[in-house]
C-alpha positions as CSV (number, residue, x, y, z in Angstrom):
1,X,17.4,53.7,20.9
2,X,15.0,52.7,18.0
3,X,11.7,52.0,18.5
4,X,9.3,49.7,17.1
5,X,6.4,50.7,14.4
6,X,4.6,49.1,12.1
7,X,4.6,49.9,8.8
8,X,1.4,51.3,8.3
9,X,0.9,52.8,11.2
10,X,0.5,57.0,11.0
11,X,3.5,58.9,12.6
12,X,1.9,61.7,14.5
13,X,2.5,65.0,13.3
14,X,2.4,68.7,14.6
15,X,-1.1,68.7,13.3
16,X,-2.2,65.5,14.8
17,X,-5.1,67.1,16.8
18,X,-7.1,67.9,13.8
19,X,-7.1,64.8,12.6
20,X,-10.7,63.6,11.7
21,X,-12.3,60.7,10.3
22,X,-12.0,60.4,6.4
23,X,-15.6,60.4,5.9
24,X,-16.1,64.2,7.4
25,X,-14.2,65.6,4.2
26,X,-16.4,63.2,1.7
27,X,-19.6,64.7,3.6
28,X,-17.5,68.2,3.0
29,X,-17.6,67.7,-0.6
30,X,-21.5,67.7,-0.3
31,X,-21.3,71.2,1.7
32,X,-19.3,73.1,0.5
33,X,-18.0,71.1,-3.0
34,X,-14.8,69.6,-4.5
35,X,-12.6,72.2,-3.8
36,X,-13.2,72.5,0.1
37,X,-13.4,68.6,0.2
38,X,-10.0,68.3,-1.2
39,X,-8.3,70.7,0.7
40,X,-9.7,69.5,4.0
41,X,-8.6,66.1,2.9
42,X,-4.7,67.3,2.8
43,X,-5.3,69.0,6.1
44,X,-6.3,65.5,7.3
45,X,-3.4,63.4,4.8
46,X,-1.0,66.4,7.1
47,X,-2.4,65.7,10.1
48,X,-2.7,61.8,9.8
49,X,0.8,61.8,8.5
50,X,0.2,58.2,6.7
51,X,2.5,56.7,4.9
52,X,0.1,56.8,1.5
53,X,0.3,60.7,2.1
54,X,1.7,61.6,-1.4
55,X,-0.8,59.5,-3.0
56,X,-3.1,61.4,-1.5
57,X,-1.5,64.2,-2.6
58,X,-0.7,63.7,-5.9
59,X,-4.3,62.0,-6.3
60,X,-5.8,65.4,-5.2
61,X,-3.4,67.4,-7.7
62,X,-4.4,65.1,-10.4
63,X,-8.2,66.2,-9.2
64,X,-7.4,69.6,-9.3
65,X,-6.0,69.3,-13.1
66,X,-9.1,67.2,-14.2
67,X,-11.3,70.0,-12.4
68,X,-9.8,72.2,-14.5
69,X,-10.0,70.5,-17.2
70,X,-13.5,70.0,-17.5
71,X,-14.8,73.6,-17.0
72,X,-12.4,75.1,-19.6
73,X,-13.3,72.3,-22.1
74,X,-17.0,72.3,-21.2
75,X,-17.0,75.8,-21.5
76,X,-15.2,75.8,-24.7
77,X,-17.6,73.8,-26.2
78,X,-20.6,74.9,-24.8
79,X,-19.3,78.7,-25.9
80,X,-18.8,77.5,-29.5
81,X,-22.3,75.8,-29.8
82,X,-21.5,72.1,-29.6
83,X,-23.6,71.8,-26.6
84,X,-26.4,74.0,-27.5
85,X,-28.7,70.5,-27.7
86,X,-28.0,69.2,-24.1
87,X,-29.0,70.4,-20.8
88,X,-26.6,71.9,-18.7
89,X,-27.7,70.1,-16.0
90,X,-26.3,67.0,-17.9
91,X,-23.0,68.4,-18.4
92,X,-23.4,69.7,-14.5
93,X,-24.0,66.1,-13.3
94,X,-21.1,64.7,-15.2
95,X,-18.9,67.2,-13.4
96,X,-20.2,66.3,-10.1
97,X,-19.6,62.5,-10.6
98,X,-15.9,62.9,-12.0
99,X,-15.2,64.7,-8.3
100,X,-17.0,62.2,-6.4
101,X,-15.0,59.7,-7.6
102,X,-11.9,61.5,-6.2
103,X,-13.5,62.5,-3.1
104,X,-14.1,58.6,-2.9
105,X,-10.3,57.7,-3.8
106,X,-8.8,59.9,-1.0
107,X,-11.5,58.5,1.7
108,X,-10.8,54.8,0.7
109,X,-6.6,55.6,0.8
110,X,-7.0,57.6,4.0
111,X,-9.5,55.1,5.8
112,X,-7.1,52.5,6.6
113,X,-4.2,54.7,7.9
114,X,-6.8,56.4,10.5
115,X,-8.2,53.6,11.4
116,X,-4.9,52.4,12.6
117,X,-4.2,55.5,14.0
118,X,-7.9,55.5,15.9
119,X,-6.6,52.2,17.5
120,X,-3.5,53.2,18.5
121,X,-5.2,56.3,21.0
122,X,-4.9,58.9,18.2
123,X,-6.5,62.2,18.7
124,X,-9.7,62.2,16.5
125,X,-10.9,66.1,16.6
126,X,-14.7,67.0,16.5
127,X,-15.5,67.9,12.3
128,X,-18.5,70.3,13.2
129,X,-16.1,73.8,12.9
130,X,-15.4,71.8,9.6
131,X,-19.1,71.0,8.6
132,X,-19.8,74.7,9.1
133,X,-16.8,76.3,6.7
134,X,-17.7,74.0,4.3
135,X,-21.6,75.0,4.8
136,X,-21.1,79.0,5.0
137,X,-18.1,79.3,2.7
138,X,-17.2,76.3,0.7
139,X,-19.8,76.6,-2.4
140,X,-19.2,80.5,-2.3
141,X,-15.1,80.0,-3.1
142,X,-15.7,77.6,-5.9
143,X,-18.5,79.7,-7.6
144,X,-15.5,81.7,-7.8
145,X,-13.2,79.8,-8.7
146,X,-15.6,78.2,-11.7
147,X,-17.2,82.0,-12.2
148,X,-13.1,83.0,-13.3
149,X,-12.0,79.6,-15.3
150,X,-15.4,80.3,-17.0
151,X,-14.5,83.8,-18.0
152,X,-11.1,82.6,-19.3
153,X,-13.6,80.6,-22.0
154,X,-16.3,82.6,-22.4
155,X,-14.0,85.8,-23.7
């Protein structure tokens, strides 16, 4: 027997109860950076299970090329003196802004799907044990992860 859904409403999923509200991933990214923001956002894009899902995905990939990106070209040039004449902080700031505004995509393509899902009785799960990974390890991994595309440059 087939059952009624509407088009945009989120399936549930096997990892429906750790669903959270979009914005706790977009506060992520101000704990523990980019990296932990995106990758709690496709937890939540699996756990939602919307029907933009690989949007969401392929938005975060395209992120996570454009992350790359600009470290190895900023460090390139900054390593071969082109930059010697600006602050880092500059170049820092530019960074941060570029991976705001795809911290800001995902949360405006996932808002709509959860807030469907909120109003159908979905299972919204408490975002403090996230809030504290992205407090105690989040920054940690991607000074890590920037500390070794750096070193690629810097050689």
């Amino acid at each position: 027997m087939n059952t009624y859904q509407i088009m945009d409403e989120p399936r549930g999923s096997k990892l429906s109860k750790v669903t959270v509200d979009p914005m706790w991933p977009l506060l992520g990214f101000m704990l523990g950076g980019a990296l932990f923001s995106w990758t709690w956002s496709v937890i939540n894009s699996f756990a939602l299970n919307s029907p933009s899902r690989n949007k969401e995905l392929i938005t975060v990939f395209i992120a996570l090329f454009i992350f790359t990106l600009m470290y190895l070209g900023f460090g390139t040039l900054y390593s071969k003196g082109y930059l010697d004449g600006i602050n880092t902080q500059y170049i820092k700031m530019v960074i941060i802004s570029v991976e705001l505004i795809f911290c800001y995509k995902i949360f405006l393509m996932q808002r709509d799907s959860f807030d469907v899902y909120e109003y159908f009785n979905g299972q919204v799960a408490h975002p403090v044990i996230g809030l504290l990974i992205a407090f105690v390890v989040g920054r940690k991994v991607e000074s890590f992860v920037i500390g070794a595309l750096l070193a690629e440059v810097m050689q």
